[in-house]
PLY file of the C-alpha trace (Angstrom):
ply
format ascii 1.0
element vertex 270
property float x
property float y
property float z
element edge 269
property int vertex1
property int vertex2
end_header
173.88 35.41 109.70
176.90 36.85 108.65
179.97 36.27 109.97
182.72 38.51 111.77
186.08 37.05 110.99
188.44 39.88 110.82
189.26 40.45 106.94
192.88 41.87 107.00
194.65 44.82 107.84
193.85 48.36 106.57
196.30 49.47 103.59
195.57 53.10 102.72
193.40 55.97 104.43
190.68 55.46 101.96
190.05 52.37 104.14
189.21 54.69 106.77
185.27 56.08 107.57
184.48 59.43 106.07
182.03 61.48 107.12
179.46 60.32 104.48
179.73 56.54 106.03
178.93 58.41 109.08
175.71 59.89 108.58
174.86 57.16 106.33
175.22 54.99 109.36
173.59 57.23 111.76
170.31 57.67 109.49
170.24 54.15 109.28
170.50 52.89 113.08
167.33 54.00 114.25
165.43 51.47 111.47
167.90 49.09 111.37
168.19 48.39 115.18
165.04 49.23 116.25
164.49 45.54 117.73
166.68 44.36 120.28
167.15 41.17 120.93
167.10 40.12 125.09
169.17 37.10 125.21
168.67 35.25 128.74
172.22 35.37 130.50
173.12 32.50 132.12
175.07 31.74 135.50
178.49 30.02 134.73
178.96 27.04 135.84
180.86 26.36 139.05
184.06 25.52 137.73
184.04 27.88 134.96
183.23 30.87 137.14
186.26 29.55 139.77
188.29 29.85 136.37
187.59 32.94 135.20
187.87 34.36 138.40
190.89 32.72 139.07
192.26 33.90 135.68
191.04 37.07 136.10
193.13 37.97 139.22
196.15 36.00 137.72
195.86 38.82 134.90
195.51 41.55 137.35
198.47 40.00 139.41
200.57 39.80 136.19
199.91 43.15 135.08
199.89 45.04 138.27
202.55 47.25 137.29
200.78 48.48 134.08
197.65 48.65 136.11
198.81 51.38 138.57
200.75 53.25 136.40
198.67 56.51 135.41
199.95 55.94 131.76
198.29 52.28 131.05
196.08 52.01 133.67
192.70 52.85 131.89
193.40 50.36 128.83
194.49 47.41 131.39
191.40 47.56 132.90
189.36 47.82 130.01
191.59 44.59 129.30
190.49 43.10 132.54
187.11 44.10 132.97
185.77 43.31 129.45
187.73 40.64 128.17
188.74 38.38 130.74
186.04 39.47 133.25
184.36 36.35 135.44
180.57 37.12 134.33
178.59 36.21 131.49
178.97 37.77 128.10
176.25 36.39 126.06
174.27 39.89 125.29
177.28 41.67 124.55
178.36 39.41 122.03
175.20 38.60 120.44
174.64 42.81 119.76
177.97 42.73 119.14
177.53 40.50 116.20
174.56 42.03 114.83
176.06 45.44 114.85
179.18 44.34 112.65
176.28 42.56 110.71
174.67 46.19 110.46
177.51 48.55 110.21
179.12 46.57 107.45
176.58 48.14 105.23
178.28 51.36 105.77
181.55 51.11 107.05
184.84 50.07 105.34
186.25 46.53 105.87
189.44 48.20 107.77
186.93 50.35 110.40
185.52 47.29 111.57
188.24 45.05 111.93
188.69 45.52 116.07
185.10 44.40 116.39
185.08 41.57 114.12
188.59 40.24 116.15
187.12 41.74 119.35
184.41 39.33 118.50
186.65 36.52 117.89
189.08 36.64 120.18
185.90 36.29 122.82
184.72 33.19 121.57
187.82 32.23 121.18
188.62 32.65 124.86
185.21 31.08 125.78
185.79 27.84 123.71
189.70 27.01 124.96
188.20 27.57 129.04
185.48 25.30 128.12
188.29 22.83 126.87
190.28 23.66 129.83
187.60 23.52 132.49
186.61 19.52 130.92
189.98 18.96 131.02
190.25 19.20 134.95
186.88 17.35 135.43
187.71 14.32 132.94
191.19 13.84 133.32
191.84 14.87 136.88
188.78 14.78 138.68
188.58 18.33 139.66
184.98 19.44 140.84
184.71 23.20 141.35
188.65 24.14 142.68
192.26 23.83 141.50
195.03 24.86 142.32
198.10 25.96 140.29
199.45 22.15 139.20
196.36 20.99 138.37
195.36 24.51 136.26
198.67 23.71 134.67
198.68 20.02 134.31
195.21 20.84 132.43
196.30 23.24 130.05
199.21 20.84 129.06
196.56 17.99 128.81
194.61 19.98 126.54
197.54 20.18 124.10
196.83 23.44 122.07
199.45 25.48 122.27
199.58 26.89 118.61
195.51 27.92 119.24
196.58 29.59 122.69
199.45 31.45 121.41
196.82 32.55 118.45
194.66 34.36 121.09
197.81 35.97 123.03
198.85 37.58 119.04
195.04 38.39 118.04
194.60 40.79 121.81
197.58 42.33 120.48
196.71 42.89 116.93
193.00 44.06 117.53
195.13 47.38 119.25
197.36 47.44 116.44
194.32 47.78 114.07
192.62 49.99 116.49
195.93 52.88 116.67
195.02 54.40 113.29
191.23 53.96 113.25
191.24 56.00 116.52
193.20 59.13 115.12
189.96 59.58 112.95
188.14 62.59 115.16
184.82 60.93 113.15
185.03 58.21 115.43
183.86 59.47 118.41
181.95 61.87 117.11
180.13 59.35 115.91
180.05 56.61 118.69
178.80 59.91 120.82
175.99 60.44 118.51
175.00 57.21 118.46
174.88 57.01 122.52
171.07 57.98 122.49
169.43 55.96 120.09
171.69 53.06 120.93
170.35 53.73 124.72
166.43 54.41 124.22
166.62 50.93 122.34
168.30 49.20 124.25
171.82 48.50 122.87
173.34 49.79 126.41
175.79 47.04 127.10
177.28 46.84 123.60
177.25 51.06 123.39
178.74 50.89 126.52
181.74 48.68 125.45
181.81 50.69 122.36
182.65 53.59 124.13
184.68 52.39 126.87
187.27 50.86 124.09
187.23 53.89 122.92
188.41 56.01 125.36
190.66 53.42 126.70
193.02 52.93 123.35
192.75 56.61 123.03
194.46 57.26 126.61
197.14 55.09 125.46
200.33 57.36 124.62
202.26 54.37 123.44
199.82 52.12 122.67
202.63 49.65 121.02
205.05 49.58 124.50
201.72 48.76 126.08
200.98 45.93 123.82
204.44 44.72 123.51
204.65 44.14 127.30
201.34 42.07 127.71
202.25 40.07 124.72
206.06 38.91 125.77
204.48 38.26 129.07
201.17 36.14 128.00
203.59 34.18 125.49
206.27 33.82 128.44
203.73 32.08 130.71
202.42 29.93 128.20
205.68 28.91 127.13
206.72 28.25 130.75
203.92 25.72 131.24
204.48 23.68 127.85
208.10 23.70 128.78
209.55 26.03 125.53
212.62 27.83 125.56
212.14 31.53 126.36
209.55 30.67 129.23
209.23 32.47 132.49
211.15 31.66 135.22
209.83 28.96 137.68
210.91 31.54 140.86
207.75 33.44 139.34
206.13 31.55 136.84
203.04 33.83 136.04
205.16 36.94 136.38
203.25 38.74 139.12
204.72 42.74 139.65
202.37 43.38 142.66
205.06 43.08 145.29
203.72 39.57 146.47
204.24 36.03 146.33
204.26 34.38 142.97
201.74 31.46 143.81
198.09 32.30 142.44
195.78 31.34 145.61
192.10 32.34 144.82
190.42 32.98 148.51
187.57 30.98 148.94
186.20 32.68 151.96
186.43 32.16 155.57
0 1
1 2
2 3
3 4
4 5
5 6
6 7
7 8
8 9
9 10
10 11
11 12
12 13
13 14
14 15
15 16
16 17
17 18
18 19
19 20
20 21
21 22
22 23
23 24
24 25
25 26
26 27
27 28
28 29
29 30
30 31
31 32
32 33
33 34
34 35
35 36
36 37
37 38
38 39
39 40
40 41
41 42
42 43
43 44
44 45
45 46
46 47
47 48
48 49
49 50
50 51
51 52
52 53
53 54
54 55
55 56
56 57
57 58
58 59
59 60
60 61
61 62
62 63
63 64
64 65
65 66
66 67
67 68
68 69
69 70
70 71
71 72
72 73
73 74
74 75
75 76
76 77
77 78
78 79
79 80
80 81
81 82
82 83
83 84
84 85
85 86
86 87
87 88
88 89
89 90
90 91
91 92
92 93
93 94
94 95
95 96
96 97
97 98
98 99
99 100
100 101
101 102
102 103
103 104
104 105
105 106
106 107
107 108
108 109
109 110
110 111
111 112
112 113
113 114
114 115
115 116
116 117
117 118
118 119
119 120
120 121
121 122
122 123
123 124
124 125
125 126
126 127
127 128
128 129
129 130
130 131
131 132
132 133
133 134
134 135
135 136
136 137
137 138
138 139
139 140
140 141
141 142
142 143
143 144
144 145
145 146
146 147
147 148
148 149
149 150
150 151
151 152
152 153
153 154
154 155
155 156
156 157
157 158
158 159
159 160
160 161
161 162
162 163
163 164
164 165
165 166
166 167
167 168
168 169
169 170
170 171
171 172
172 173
173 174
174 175
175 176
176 177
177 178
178 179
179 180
180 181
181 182
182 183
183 184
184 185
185 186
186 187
187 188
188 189
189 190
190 191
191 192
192 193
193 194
194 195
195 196
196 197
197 198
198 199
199 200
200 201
201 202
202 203
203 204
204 205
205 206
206 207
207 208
208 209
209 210
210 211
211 212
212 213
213 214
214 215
215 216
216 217
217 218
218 219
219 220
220 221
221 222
222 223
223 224
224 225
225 226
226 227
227 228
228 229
229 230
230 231
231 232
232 233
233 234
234 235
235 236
236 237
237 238
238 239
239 240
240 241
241 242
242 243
243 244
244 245
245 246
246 247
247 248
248 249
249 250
250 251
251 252
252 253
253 254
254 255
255 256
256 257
257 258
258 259
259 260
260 261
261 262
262 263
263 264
264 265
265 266
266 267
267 268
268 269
């Protein structure tokens, strides 16, 4: 299988799809894709589903302000809700792969690059919780809860800074990439053309991401404020908890803007 590292950035607008690729590629997907793969989901485990949910609201509690503001509000929770989201991804990313695999055939390099870091930065995210969830179970002897020392103590444990601070500059570069691929009107076009076959075989969840991306970079009027913010903030906390210079401050260490108190407490019910 092939894979979907991201190749580099586009250099000229003869990088970009032209309306040839398009129809090539829209001929094509009906024969191509006409198999879909079912991959069985599977339940996270305990402790990895407390972290991502706990994660998950730490984001939203971080972000708040960008969250309720008319003007970000549809891209953070794109951000939220299909990146960082507590379920199971496994579909998503496996027709996510083989459409790269596909459109590659047709596409330039420089169209595909969001998807191929998209990609990435998933399994990326997936891989350092695993590390971070065996890290509270080996070295301190959490079973299915934390709280915030022992989240932190964890990630300090696991020592990977540079690889963490990778995947708070990748988020940030896949919307870079994604500014001037979405000012081509044959994008849409062509992810809305694609909506029915996609659908009748069965490529709904990774259409449906498709599309949602979509329409969530393109209600971003300054997409690079937006991006600027979330990355000085990510790298903030992360430099707070491995002790760096330039960290947040320990009155609000994860840099909540929802009005409340700074600790993250996940409710476990009554």
């Amino acid at each position: 299988m092939a894979t979907t590292e991201p190749a580099g950035r586009a250099t000229n607008a003869r990088e970009m799809p032209t309306v040839r690729d398009s129809a090539q590629l829209l001929v094509n997907l009906r024969h191509s894709l006409s198999y879909h793969q079912v991959v069985d989901g599977r339940e996270l485990p305990p402790l990895l589903a407390y972290l991502s949910t706990w994660q998950s609201m730490r984001l939203e509690r971080t972000h708040a302000d960008l969250l309720h503001d008319p003007e970000f509000s549809q891209a953070c929770q794109f951000f939220l809700s299909d990146i960082y989201a507590p379920r199971d991804f496994s579909q998503r990313d496996h027709d996510g792969t083989r459409i790269y695999n596909f459109m590659h055939k047709f596409l330039p390099e420089a169209a595909l690059y969001p998807l191929a870091a998209a990609l990435q930065v998933n399994r990326m995210t997936q891989q350092l919780d695993l590390q971070l969830a065996e890290a509270m179970q080996v070295h301190l002897g959490v079973v299915d809860r934390f709280d915030m020392a022992q989240y932190e103590e964890a990630y300090r444990t696991c020592d990977n800074y540079q690889e963490r601070a990778l995947q708070i500059t990748m988020v940030s570069e896949i919307g870079s990439h994604l500014d001037p691929l979405l000012r081509v009107p044959l994008i849409g076009s062509t992810l809305r053309m694609a909506r029915r076959p996609a659908t009748r075989l069965g490529w709904v969840e990774m259409q449906s991401f498709l599309e949602r991306g979509y329409q969530a970079w393109r209600s971003l009027k300054r997409p690079e404020l937006f991006l600027r913010t979330v990355e000085q903030r990510e790298q903030a906390i992360l430099d707070r908890i491995y002790g760096r210079a330039g960290g947040a401050p320990e009155s609000n260490p994860f840099l909540v803007t929802d009005g409340g108190p700074p600790e993250i407490v996940l409710a476990t019910g009554p």
